[in-house]
C-alpha positions as CSV (number, residue, x, y, z in Angstrom):
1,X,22.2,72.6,-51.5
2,X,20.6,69.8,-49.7
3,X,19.1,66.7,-51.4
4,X,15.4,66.7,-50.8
5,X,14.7,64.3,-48.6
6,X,11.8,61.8,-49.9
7,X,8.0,61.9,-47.1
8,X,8.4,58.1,-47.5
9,X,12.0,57.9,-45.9
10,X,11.0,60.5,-43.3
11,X,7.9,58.7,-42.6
12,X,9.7,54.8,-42.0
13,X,12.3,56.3,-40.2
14,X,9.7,57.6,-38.0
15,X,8.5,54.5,-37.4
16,X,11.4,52.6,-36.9
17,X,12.1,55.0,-33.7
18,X,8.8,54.7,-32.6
19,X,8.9,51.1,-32.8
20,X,11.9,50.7,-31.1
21,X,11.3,52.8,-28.1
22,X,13.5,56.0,-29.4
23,X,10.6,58.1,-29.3
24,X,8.1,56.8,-26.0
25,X,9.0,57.5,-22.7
26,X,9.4,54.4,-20.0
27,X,6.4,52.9,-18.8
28,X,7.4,52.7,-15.0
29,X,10.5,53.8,-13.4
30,X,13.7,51.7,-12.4
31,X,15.0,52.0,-9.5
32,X,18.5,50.7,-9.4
33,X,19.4,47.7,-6.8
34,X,20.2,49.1,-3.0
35,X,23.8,48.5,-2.6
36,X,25.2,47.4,0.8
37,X,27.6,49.9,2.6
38,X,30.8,48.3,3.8
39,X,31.6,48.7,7.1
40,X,34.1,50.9,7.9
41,X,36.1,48.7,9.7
42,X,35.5,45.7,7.6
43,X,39.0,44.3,6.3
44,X,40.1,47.7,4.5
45,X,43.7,47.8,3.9
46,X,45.6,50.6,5.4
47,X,46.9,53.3,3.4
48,X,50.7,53.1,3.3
49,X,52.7,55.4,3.6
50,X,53.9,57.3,0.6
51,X,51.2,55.6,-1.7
52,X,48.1,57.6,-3.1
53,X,45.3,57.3,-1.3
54,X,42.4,55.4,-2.8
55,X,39.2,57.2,-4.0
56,X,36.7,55.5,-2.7
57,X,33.0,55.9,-4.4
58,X,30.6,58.1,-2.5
59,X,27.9,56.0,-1.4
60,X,24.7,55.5,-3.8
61,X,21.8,58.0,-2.4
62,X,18.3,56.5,-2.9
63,X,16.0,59.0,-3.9
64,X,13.4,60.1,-1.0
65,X,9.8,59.0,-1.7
66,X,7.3,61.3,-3.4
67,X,5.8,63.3,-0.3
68,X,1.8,62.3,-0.2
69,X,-0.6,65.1,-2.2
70,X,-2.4,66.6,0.5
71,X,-6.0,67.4,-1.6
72,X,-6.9,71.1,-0.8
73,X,-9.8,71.8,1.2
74,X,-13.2,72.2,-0.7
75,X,-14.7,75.5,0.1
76,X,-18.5,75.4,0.8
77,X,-20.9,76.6,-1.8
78,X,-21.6,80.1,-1.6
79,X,-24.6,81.0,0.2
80,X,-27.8,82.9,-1.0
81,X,-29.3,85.3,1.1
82,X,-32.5,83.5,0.3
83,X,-32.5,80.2,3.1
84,X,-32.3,76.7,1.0
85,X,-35.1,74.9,-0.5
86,X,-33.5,71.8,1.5
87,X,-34.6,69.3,-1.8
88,X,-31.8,69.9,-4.4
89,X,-28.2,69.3,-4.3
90,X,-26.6,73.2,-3.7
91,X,-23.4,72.7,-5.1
92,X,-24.8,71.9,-8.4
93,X,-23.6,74.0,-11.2
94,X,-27.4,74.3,-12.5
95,X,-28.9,74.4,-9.3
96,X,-26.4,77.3,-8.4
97,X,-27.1,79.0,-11.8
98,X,-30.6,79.0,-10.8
99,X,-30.2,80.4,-7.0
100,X,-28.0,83.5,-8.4
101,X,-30.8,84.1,-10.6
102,X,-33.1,83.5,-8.5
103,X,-31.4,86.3,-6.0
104,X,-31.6,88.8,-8.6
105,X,-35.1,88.8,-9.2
106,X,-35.6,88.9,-5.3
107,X,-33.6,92.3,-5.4
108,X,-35.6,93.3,-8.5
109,X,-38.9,92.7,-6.8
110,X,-37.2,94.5,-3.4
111,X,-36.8,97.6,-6.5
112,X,-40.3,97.1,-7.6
113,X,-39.6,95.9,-10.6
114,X,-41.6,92.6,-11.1
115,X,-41.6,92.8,-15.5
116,X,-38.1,92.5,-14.9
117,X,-37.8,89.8,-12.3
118,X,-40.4,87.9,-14.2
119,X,-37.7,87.7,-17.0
120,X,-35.3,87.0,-14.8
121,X,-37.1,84.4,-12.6
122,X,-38.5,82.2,-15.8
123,X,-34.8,81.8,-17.4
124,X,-34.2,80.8,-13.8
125,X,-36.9,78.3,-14.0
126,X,-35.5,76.9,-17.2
127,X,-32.2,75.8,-15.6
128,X,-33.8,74.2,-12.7
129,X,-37.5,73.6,-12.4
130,X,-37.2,72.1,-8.8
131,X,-36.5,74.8,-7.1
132,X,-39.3,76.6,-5.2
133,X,-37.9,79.9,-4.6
134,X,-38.6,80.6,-8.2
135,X,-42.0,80.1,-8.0
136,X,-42.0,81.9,-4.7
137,X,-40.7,84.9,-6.1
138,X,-42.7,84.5,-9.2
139,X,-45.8,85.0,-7.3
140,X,-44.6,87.4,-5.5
141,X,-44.6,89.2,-9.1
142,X,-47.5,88.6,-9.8
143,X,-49.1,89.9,-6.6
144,X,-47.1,92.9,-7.7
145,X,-48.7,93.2,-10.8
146,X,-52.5,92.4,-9.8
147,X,-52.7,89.5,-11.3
148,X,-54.2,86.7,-8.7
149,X,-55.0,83.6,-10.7
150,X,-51.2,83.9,-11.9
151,X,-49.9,84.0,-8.1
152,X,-52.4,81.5,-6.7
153,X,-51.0,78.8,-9.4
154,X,-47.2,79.8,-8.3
155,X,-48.0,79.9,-4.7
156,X,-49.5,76.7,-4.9
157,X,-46.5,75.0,-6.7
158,X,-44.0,77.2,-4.1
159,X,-45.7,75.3,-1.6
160,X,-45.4,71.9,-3.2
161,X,-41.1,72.2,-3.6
162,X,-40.7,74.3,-0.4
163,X,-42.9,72.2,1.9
164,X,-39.9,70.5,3.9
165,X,-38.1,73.8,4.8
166,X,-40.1,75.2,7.8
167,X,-38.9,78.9,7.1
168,X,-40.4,79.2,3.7
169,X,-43.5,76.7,4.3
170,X,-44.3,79.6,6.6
171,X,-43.8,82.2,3.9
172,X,-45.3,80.3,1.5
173,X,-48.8,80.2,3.7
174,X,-48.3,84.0,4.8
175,X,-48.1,84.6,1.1
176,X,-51.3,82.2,-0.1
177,X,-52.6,85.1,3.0
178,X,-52.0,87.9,1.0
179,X,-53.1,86.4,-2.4
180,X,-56.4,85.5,-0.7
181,X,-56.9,88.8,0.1
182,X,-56.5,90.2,-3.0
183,X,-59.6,91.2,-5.2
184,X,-59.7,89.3,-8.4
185,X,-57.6,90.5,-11.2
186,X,-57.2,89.3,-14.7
């Protein structure tokens, strides 16, 4: 049976290791001195005959240099089918959150399903309220669903965040069109 061994005793030896470097790696690395190779011709005595031959010590190899990390290449953000707003920084993690939401209400509204891209499109709006596809798309709901005050106050604000890409500045005016068309609802 072994003699229980007091936490105190465990504990200080502990810290006499630790304190003495037993338990902490080195700081930098040492790389021993670069010894000079003789020459081979340089006043080495000749073997004679009948006498062993002298070992002589393999010369010291100095480790090769760490080859330079090469950093991978970044691959480009994924693109959304929808063209880019042009105003927020795509690579985002919000602002990318917000385009892949932003993509499913499109496809919801393609289905003719505006209650649901509605949802969809305002949890969207949550994560990034700067981008102008979401109000886009939620005026396109709303022109879905009759409802023109709704879509002229998200048209107008699709045109305020979308007004420096030419592609959706014209959607945005073809759509502002078709809302002004509309016969008043709710």
């Amino acid at each position: 049976m072994l003699p229980s061994i007091k936490p105190v005793y465990f504990i200080s030896i502990a810290a006499l290791l630790f304190s003495f470097g037993c338990a902490t790696m080195p700081s930098k690395t040492v790389t021993p001195p670069k010894q000079e190779e003789p020459a081979a011709s340089a006043a080495q005595p000749e073997p004679q005959p009948g006498a062993p031959a002298s070992v002589q010590p393999e010369p010291v190899k100095e480790p090769s240099p760490p080859e330079p990390v090469t950093p991978e290449p970044q691959m480009p953000a994924p693109r959304s089918i929808v063209p880019s707003t042009g105003q927020t920084d795509r690579s985002a993690p919000r602002t990318m959150a917000s385009l892949r939401l932003t993509e499913q209400a499109r496809l919801l509204i393609e289905s003719k399903k505006p209650d649901e891209a509605i949802g969809i499109l305002e949890k969207a709006m949550n994560i990034d309220t700067n981008n102008g596809q979401n109000y886009y798309f939620l005026a396109e709901a709303w022109i879905m669903k009759g409802n023109k005050a709704q879509a002229i106050e998200l048209n107008r604000m699709a045109g305020l965040y979308l007004n420096d890409d030419s592609a959706w500045k014209i959607k945005v005016q073809q759509q502002k069109e078709r809302i002004d068309k509309m016969k008043s609802g709710r």
